[in-house]
N, C-alpha and C positions, 0 to 999 in steps of 0.2 A: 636090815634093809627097810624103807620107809614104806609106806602103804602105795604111794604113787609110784615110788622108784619100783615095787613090786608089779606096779600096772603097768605101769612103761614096758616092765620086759616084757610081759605078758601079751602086750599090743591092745590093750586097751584104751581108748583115748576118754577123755575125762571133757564131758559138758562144766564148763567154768560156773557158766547162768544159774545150773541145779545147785549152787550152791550159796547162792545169794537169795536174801530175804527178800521176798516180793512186794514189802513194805517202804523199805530203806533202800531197796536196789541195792546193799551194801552186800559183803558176806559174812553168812552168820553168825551172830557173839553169842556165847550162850543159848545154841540153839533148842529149843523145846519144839514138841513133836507133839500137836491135837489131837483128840480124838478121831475126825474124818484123814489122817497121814499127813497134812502139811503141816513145813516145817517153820517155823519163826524164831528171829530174834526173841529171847524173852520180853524185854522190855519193850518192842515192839506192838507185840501180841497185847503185852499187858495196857498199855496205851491205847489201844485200837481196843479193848472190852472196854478199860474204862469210861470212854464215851457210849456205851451202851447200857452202861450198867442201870439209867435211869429207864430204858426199855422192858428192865429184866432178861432179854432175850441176847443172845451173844453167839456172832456166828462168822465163820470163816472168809477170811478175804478175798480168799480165790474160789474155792467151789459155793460161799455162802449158805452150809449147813448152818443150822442152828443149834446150840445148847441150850439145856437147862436142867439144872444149875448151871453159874459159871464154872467150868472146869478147873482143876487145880493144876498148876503149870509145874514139870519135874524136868529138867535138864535132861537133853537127850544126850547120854556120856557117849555113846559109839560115834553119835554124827560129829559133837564137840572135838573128841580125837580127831578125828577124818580131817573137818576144817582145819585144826593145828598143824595137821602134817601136811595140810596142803600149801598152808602160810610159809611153812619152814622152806621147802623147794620152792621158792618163788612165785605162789600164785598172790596176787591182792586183790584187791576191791575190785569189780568189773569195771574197765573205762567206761568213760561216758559212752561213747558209739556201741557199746556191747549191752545196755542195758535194754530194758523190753521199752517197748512203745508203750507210751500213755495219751492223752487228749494231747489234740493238738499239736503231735506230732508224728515225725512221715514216718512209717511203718515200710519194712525191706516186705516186696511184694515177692519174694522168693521163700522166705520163713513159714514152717506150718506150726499150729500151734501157737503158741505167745510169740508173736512177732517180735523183734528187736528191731530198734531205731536205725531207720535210713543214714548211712555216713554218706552217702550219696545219689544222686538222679542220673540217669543216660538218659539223654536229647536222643538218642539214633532210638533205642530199645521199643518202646522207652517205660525204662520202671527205675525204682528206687532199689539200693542194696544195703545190705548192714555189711560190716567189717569183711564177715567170712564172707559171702557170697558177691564181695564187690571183686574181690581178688583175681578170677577170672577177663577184666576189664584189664587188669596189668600185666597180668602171663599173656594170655590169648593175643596173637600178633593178630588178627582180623578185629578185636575188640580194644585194642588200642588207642585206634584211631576214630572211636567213639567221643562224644563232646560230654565230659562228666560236671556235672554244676552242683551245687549246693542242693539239698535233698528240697524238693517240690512236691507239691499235691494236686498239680495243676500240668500236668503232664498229659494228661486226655484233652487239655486244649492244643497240644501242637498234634494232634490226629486228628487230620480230613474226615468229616462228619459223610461225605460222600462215596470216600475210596476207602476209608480206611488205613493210609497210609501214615506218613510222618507228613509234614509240610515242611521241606526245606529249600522254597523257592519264595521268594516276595517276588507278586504282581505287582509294579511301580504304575499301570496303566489304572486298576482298581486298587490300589493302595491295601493288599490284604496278603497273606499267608496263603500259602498252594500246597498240594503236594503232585508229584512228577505230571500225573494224569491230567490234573487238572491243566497243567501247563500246554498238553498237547489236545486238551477237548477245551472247554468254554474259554480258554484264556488265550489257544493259539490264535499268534501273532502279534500278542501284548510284549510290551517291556518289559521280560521278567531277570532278575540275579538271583542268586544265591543269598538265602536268609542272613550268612554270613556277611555278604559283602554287606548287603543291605543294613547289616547288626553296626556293622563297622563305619558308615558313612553315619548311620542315627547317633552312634556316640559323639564323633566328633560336634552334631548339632544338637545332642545332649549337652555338651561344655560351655556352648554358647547361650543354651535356652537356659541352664541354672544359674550366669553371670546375670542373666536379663530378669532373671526372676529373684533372685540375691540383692539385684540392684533395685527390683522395683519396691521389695521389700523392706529396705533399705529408706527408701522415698516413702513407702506409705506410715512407718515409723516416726518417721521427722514428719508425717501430715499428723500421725494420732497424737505428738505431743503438740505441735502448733493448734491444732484441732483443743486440745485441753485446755492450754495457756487462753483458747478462744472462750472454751465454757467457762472459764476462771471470769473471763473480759467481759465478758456477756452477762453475768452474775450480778458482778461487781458494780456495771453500767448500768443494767437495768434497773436493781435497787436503787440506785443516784435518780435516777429519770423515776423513778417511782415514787421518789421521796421527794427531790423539787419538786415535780406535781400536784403533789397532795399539797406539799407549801405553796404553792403558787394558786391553785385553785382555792386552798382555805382564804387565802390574803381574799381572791375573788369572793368569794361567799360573804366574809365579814364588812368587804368594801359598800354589797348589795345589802349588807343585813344593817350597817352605818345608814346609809341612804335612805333605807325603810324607816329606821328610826329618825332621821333629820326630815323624812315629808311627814310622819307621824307627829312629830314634835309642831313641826311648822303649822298643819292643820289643825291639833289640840291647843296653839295658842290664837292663831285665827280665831275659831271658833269661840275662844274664851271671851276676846275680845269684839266680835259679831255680836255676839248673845250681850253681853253688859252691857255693849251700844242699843242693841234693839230693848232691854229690861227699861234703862234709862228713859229711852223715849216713851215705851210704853205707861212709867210711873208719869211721865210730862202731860200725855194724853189722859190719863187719867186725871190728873189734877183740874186740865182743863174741862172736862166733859162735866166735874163737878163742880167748877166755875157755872159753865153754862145752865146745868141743871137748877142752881140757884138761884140763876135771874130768870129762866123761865116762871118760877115758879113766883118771884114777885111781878113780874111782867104779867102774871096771869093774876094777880092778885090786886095788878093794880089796873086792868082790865074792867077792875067791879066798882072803883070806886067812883062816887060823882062831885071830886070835890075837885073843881076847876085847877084851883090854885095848886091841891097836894099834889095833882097828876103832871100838870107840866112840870112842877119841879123836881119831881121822882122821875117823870120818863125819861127825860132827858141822861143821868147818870144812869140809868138802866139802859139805856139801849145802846151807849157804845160797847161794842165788844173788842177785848182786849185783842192784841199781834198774836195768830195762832202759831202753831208750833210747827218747826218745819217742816215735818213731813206732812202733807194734806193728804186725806184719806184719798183722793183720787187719783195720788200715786203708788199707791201701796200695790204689789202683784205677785206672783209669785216667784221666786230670784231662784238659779240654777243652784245655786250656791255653791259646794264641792265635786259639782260632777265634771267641770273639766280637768281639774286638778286627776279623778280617776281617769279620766281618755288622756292626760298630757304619760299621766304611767305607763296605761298599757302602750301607748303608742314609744317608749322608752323598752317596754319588753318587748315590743314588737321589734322591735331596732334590734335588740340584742338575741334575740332570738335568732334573726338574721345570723348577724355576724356570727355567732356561736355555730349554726350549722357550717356555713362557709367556712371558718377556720376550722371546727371538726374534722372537716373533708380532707383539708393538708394536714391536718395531724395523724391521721388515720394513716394516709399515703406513706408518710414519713415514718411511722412507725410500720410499717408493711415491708418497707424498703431496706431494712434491715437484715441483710445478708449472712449467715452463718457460718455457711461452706466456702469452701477454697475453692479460687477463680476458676471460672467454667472456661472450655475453651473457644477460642472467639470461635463465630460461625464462620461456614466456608460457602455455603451458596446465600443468595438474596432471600430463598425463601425462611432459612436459617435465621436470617438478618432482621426479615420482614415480624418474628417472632417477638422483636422488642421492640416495635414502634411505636413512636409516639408523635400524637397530635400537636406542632406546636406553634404558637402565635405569637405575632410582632408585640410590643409595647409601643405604642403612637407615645408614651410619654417621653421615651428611650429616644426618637425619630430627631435625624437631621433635619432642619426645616425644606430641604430640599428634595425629602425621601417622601414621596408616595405612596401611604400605604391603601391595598385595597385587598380583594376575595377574602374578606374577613379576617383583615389586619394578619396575611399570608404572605402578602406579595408586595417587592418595594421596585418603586421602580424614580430611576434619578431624572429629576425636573430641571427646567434653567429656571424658574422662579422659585420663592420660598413659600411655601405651604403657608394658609393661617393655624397654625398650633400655637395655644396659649402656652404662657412661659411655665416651664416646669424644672427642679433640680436635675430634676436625672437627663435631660435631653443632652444629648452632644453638640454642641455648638458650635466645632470648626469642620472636623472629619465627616463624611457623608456616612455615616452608621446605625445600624439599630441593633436592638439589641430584644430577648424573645420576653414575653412575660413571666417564665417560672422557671426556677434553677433547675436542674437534671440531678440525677443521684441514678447511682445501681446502673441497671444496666440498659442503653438509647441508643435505635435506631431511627435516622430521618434522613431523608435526600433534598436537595436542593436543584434546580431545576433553573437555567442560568442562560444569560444573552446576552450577549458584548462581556464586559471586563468587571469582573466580582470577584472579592475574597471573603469566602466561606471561617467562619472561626467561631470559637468559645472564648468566655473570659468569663472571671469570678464579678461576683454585680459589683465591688468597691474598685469597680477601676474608673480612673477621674474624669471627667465627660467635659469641664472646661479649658478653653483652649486648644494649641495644634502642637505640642509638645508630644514626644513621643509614649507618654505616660495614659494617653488617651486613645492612639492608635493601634488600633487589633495589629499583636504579635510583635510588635514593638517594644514590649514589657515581659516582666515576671509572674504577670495576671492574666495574659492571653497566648491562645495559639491560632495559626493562621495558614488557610490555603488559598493563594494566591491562583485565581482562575485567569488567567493570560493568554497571551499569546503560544506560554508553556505552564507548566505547573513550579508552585516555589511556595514551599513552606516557612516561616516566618516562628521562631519565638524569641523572645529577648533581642530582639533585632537581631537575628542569626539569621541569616537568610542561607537555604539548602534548595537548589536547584534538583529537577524529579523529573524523571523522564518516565511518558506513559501516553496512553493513548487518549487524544482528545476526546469529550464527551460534553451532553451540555445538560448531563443530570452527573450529579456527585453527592453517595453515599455516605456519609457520618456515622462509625459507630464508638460508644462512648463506653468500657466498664469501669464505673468511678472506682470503686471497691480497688478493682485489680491495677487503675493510675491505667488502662488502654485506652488510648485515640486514635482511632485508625481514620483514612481517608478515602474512598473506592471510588474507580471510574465506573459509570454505571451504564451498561449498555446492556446488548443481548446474555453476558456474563459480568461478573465482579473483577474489577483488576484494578491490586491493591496498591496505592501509590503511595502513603507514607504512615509510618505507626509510630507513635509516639510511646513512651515505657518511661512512667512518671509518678509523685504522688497529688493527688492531690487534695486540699486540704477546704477546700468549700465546693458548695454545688456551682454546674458549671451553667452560664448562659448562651445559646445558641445564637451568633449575631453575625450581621452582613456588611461590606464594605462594598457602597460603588463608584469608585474613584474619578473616573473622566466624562464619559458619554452620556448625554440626555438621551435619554431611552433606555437606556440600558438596565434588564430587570433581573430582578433573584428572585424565584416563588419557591418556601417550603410545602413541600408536596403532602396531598392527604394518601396517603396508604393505606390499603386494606389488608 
């Protein structure tokens, strides 16, 4: 008869646990037996000193005596037998759920001693059980109908920190966890259910908040790789723009350092030939001075003599004096020479210094305006709106000769006579239109502010300004877009005319995201109300321009916003 089959009869029941290595949680191979009684795999034990061994010091897993020396490991033959004969009647390795608790996990709050692993949690209880002590949850007809869930450590959060009870009621009026009490003191007369039901309605708007979050995740993925292919673009672009520049401003530097050298050059031959001309005359006056000095000196010689005859006929050949040389000493002064040539320069740095700041300005802007990120969402109130506004002003050179412009080339207003405006390419010369001074990029807001019959629009600056062909008329073409201010509202592109219904107004909001191709159109009163949006690309900056088709008087003014 086997050692167990002997216990069995005996009625002795057998701890499976005492027989597993508290190392391996396995059961024992070769089990050896320490000095302080515990028992170990060999190879266990011996694995667990050899990381000590650089300690010198070597001590027990479970109660942590120490040796020293390290002990010498002898097979423990009676427990080796024991384990054998218990493998033979069917005992094995302890399941998972029967091993002891370690970190990190739920320990059976019924176990004294070396706890073993929670196989599960009671919601009612509420505690954690291993194998053996869960067992009662499935006999016990009152413990049945207990709510068993995966082993938790967080079970003292469903206990009322006031009663002490369970909470299995949700407050839907305070959105929280109750238990009974609470439902009939601080929460009587609130909406309350059952945690259950409560659990049950959150699932099903769990299914729908994980689709919504699946899908957003889903969307912000396709932005990180749009988002990249962007820093790729961005990269790419910039280098281009960094390197034309530097070629473009080298060409400028070598154009000014050419120039320097052709006034250099021009001046050093000047001068060459100034100075050879002034040596020249100087040698001339010389020559002459020592002409003069010469007859001085017989003039003065013949001053002395008393011989009738010698002196008339000597005076005479001595005192004409020869044709002097052109220049007379009494024009000689002192001449600027090359100082205008330095004021004609600086007054050329002056110029370009100019220009250079003014064009700075737009380049600076233009390099600012370079947008990164994915299109923001249009705004939804005016003050939203009022965040991208911008100041913007007529071109008089753009101006029908019949357009008026005035409050500081803001406001047009249509004349029966033609304005005196000198001839300019850019003017329109059939349609009553103007058109703003600076293209739009990124993102614009502006209102226009209107009386009698005006259509509000953009267009790219190369759209054709001669004649009455429809290639010149806002919104008539593939180069404008247009809102026709009438009787009713009608938007215009490509000569597509789309009739709008909306509430009259005699201010109308523009907003512009180039980046994202939006053109919206707003009636603009005590609120915003949106009358047509456009979803487009577009491929040059846009120009902000006015059409006033019939009535003298009739004005458009782009408004200043603050």
């Amino acid at each position: 008869m086997s050692l167990r089959s002997e216990m069995a009869r005996q009625g002795i029941q057998l701890d499976e646990a005492k027989f597993c290595c508290s190392i391996c949680l396995d059961l024992l191979k070769d089990p050896v037996t320490i000095p302080c009684g515990h028992s170990y795999c060999m190879s266990c034990i011996k694995g667990h000193w050899d990381k000590e061994d650089r300690k010198k010091i070597h001590s027990c897993p479970q109660c942590r005596q120490t040796f020293t020396p390290r002990p010498l490991l002898m097979k423990n033959t009676m427990l080796a037998e024991l384990v054998e004969d218990l493998k033979k009647t069917g005992l094995q390795a302890a399941p998972p759920d029967r091993c002891h608790a370690g970190p990190g996990d739920v320990a059976c709050d019924v176990c004294t001693g070396r706890k073993l692993k929670a196989l599960k949690s009671c919601l009612m209880c509420p505690a954690s059980y291993c194998e053996q002590h869960l067992q009662h949850h499935y006999d016990a007809p009152p413990l049945k109908k207990h709510k068993l869930v995966k082993p938790s450590a967080k079970l003292q959060e469903n206990i009322c920190s006031r009663h002490d009870e369970v909470m299995k009621i949700f407050c839907r009026t305070d959105q929280q966890c109750i238990c009974y009490l609470c439902s009939m003191d601080e929460h009587k007369g609130h909406d309350t259910v059952s945690a259950a039901a409560e659990w049950t309605e959150r699932q099903k708007e769990l299914g729908v908040s994980q689709q919504k979050i699946q899908q957003r995740i889903q969307d912000r993925e396709k932005d990180v790789k749009v988002l990249q292919q962007e820093v790729k673009a961005i990269n790419l672009a910039a280098n281009k723009a960094v390197k034309d520049s530097e070629k473009i401003f080298t060409e400028l530097v070598r154009l000014i350092e050419k120039r320097s050298s052709d006034v250099k050059q021009q001046i050093r031959s000047q001068q060459k030939a100034e100075a050879s001309r002034a040596e020249e005359l100087q040698e001339k006056l010389k020559q002459e001075i020592a002409e003069l000095r010469r007859k001085d000196a017989e003039l003065e010689q013949l001053s002395h003599t008393e011989d009738h005859t010698h002196f008339l006929q000597r005076y005479t050949s001595l005192s004409h004096l020869s044709e002097s040389t052109d220049l007379p000493s009494s024009n000689i002064h002192r001449l600027r020479y090359f100082e205008d040539v330095t004021a004609a320069v600086s007054e050329t740095r002056d110029k370009l210094q100019g220009i250079l700041t003014e064009e700075w300005t737009k380049i600076s802007r233009t390099v600012t305006q370079v947008d990164v990120l994915l299109p923001h969402p249009e705004p939804k109130t005016r003050a939203e709106f009022l965040q991208y506004s911008r100041q913007i002003k007529l071109d008089p050179n753009t101006a029908h000769t019949r357009l008026s412009l005035s409050e500081g080339n803001r406001k047009a207003t249509l004349m029966g006579a033609a304005q005196l405006y000198s001839s300019h390419p850019d003017r329109f010369t059939e349609w009553c239109q103007v058109l703003s001074r600076e293209g739009l990029t990124g993102r614009c807001y502006w209102e226009v502010a209107h009386r009698g019959q005006v259509s509000i629009a953009v267009s790219y600056k190369d759209i054709s300004r001669t004649g009455n062909t429809v290639e010149c008329k806002f919104g008539c073409n593939v180069k404008s877009w247009t809102l026709d201010c009438f009787n009713s509202y009608q938007f215009i592109h490509n000569n597509i005319k789309t009739p709008i219904p909306g509430p009259r107004s005699s201010r109308v909001g523009v907003y512009l995201d180039h980046r994202a191709g939006i053109l919206s159109f707003y009636s603009v009163s005590e609120t915003m109300t949106l009358l047509h949006r456009v979803q487009t690309t577009f491929t040059q900056p846009l120009y902000p321009g006015l059409w006033l088709p019939n009535s003298n008087g009739d004005t458009a003014k782009l408004c200043q916003l603050k």
